[in-house]
C-alpha positions in Angstrom: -45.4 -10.3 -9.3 -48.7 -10.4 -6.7 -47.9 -9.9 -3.2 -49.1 -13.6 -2.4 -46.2 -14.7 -4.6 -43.5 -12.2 -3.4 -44.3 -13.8 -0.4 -44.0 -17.5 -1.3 -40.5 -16.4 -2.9 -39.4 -14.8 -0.2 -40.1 -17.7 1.9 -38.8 -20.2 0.1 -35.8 -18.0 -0.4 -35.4 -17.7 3.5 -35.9 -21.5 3.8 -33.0 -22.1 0.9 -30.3 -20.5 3.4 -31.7 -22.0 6.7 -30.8 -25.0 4.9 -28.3 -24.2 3.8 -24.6 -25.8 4.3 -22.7 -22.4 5.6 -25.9 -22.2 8.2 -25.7 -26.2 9.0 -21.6 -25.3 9.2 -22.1 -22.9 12.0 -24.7 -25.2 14.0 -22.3 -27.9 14.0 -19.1 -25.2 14.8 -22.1 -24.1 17.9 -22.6 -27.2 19.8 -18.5 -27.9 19.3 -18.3 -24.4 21.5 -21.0 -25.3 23.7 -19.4 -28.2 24.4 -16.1 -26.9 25.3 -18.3 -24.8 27.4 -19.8 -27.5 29.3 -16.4 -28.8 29.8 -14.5 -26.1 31.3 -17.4 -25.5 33.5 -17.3 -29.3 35.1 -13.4 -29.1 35.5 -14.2 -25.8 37.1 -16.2 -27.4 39.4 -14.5 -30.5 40.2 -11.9 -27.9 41.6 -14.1 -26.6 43.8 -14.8 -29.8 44.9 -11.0 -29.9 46.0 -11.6 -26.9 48.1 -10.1 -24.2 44.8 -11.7 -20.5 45.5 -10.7 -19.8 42.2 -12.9 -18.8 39.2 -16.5 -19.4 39.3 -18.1 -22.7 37.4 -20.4 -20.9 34.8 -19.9 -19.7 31.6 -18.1 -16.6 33.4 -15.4 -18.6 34.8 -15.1 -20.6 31.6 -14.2 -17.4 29.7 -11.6 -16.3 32.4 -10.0 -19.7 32.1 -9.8 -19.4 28.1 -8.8 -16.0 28.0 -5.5 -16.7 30.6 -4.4 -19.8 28.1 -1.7 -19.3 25.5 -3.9 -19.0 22.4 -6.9 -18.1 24.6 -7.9 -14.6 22.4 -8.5 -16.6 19.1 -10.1 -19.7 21.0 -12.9 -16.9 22.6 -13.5 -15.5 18.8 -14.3 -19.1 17.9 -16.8 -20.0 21.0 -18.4 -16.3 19.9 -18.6 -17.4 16.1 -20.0 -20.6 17.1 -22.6 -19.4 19.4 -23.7 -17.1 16.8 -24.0 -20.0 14.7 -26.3 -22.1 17.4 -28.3 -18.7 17.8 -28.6 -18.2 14.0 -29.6 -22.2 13.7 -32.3 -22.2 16.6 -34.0 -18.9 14.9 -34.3 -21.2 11.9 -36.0 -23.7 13.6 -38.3 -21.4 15.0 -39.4 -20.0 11.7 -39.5 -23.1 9.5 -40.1 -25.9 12.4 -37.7 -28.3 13.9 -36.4 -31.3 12.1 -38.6 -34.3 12.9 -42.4 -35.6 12.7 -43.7 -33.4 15.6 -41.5 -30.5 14.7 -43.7 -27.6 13.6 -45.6 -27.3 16.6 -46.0 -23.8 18.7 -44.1 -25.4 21.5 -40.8 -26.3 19.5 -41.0 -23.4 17.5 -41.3 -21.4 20.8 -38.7 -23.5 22.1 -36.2 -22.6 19.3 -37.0 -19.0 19.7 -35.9 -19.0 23.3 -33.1 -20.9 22.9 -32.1 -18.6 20.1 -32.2 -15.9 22.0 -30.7 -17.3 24.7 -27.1 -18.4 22.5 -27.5 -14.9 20.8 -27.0 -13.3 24.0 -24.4 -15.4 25.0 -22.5 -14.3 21.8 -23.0 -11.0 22.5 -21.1 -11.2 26.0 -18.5 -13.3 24.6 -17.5 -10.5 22.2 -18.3 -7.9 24.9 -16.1 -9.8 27.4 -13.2 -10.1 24.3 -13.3 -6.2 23.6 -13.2 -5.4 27.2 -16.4 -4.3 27.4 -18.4 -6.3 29.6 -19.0 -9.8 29.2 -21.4 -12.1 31.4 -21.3 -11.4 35.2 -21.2 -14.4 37.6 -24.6 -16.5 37.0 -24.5 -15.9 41.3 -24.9 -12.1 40.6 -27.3 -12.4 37.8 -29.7 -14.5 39.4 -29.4 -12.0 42.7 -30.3 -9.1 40.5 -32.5 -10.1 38.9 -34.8 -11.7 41.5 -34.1 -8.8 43.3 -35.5 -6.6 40.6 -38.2 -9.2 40.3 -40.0 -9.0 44.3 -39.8 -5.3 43.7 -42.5 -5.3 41.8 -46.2 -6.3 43.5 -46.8 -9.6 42.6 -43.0 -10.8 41.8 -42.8 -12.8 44.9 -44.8 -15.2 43.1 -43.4 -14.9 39.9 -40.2 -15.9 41.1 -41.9 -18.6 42.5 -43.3 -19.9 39.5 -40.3 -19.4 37.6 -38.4 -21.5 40.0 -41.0 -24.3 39.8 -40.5 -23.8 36.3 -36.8 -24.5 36.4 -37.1 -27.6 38.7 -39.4 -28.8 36.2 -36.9 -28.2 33.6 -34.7 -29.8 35.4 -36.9 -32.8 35.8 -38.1 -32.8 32.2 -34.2 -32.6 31.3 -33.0 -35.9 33.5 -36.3 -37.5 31.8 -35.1 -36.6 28.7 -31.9 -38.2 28.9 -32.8 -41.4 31.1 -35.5 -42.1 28.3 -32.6 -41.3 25.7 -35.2 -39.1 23.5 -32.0 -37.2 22.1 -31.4 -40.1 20.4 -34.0 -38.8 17.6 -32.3 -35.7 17.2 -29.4 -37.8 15.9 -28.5 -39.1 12.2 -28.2 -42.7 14.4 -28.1 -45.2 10.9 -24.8 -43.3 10.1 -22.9 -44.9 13.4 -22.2 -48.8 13.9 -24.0 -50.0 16.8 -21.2 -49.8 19.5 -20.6 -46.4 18.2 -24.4 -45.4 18.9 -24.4 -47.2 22.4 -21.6 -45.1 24.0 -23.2 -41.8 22.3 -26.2 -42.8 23.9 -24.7 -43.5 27.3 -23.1 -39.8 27.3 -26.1 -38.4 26.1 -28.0 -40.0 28.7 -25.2 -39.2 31.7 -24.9 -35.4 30.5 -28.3 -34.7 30.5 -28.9 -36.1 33.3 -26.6 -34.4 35.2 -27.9 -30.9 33.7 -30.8 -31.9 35.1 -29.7 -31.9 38.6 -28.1 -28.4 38.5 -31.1 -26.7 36.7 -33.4 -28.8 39.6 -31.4 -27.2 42.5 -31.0 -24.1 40.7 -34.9 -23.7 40.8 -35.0 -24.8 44.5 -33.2 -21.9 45.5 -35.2 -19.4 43.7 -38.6 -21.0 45.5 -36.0 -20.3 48.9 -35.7 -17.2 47.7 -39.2 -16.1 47.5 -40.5 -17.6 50.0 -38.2 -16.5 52.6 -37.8 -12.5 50.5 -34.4 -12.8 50.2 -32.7 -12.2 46.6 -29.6 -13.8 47.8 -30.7 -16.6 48.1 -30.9 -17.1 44.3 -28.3 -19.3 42.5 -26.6 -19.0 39.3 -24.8 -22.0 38.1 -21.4 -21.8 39.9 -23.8 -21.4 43.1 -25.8 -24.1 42.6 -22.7 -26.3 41.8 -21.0 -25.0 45.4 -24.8 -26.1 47.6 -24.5 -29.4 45.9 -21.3 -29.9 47.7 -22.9 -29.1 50.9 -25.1 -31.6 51.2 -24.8 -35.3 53.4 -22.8 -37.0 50.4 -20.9 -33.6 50.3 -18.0 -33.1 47.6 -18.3 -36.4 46.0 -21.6 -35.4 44.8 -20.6 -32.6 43.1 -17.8 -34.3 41.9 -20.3 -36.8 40.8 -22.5 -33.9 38.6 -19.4 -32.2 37.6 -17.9 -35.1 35.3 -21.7 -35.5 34.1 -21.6 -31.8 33.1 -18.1 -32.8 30.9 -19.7 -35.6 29.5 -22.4 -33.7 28.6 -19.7 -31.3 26.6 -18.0 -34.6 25.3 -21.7 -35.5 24.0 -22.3 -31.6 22.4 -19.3 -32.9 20.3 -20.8 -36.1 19.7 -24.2 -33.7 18.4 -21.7 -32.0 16.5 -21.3 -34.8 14.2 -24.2 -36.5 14.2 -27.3 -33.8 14.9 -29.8 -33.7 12.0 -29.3 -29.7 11.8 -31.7 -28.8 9.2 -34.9 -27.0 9.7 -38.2 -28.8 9.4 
């Protein structure tokens, strides 16, 4: 066998179990946990809303919520499994391209890497958190550190700047995103009846949306933060959440982007069903 053909074999091998159905299995098991995810975090929220001082609204105080619920041990083996799943999925994607026409470009693959990554991780401090190891740290604490660590080195001021402009834009691109409903092509749509597809739609378009919002203010406060040389000024999540209740319209508004966040976990399930899941 020439190396030229090992090579095609190997990739086609490699592109038999992306597709695969145990592989497409653990996407769709993934976006059920990232939508329980997004769920706990809103209610989380909405609590602080009500004036709670209770567990934190990010994926931290999510965990602390499962863990204390009868049941709550198996439930985080399941997000971790699931995560692994969406991590295992998005690494896919990044080596044979994303499902679609425009799929194989640099930026999705590059997009699927990072996200990839990003869900790996996050299994990784599930199980960590489980063993009693470790496990994610408030996203408050996080963000502090790291732009902390950041502005210590020459030129990081800036950086941080950048990379909050980046995150407002994410933010912006996100709310555009779902106003425009352009999830809807991620979506096997001409399997649901049309009533079916205009309520998915809605939640897709509220959810996103209101993701939008928190990664927006989120990358406010890092610009604050580094223009004003002050690491705690950085927001997580959870601290982003808390500023939006300080503001004119106060904790309605919050209230307001905390239900979008649960819709945006009732819509994960919805993606659950209904995402195309195979690689390009």
């Amino acid at each position: 066998m020439t190396v030229r053909s090992a090579r095609l074999t190997a990739k086609f091998a490699g592109r038999e179990a992306a597709s695969s159905r145990w592989l497409q299995l653990l996407a769709r098991v993934g976006l059920l946990a990232r939508g329980l995810n997004y769920m706990l975090v809103g209610l989380l929220a909405v609590e602080i809303a009500r004036g709670a001082k209770g567990d934190h609204a990010d994926s931290a105080g999510a965990l602390h919520a499962i863990a204390g619920r009868p049941g709550g041990f198996v439930v985080l083996w399941l997000l971790a499994a699931g995560f692994t799943g969406l991590a295992l999925w998005r690494l896919a994607e990044a080596a044979y391209g994303q499902a679609g026409r425009r799929g194989h470009t640099a930026v999705k693959r590059l997009q699927s890497l990072g996200l990839g990554i990003f869900y790996g991780i996050t299994a990784a401090g599930i199980v960590d958190f489980i063993r009693g190891t470790g496990g994610p740290s408030s996203g408050n604490t996080q963000s502090t550190d790291l732009t902390a660590r950041v502005m210590a080195h020459p030129g990081g001021q800036w950086l941080v700047v950048l990379i909050g402009i980046g995150l407002f834009a994410a933010g912006a691109g996100l709310a555009v995103y779902g106003l425009r409903k352009k999830f809807a092509g991620h979506l096997a749509t001409a399997q649901m009846s049309a009533r079916t597809r205009s309520a998915v739609e809605f939640l897709g378009a509220v959810g996103n949306v209101a993701r939008g919002v928190v990664f927006g203010v989120a990358g406010v406060f890092l610009v604050v933060a580094a223009v004003s040389f002050d690491p705690k000024k950085a927001q997580g999540l959870d601290g982003s959440l808390r500023k939006i209740a300080t503001t004119p319209l106060g904790p309605w508004l919050l209230v307001a982007v905390a239900l979008g966040l649960v819709i945006f976990g009732v819509y994960s399930w919805c993606e659950a069903r209904w995402r195309v899941v195979r690689p390009g």
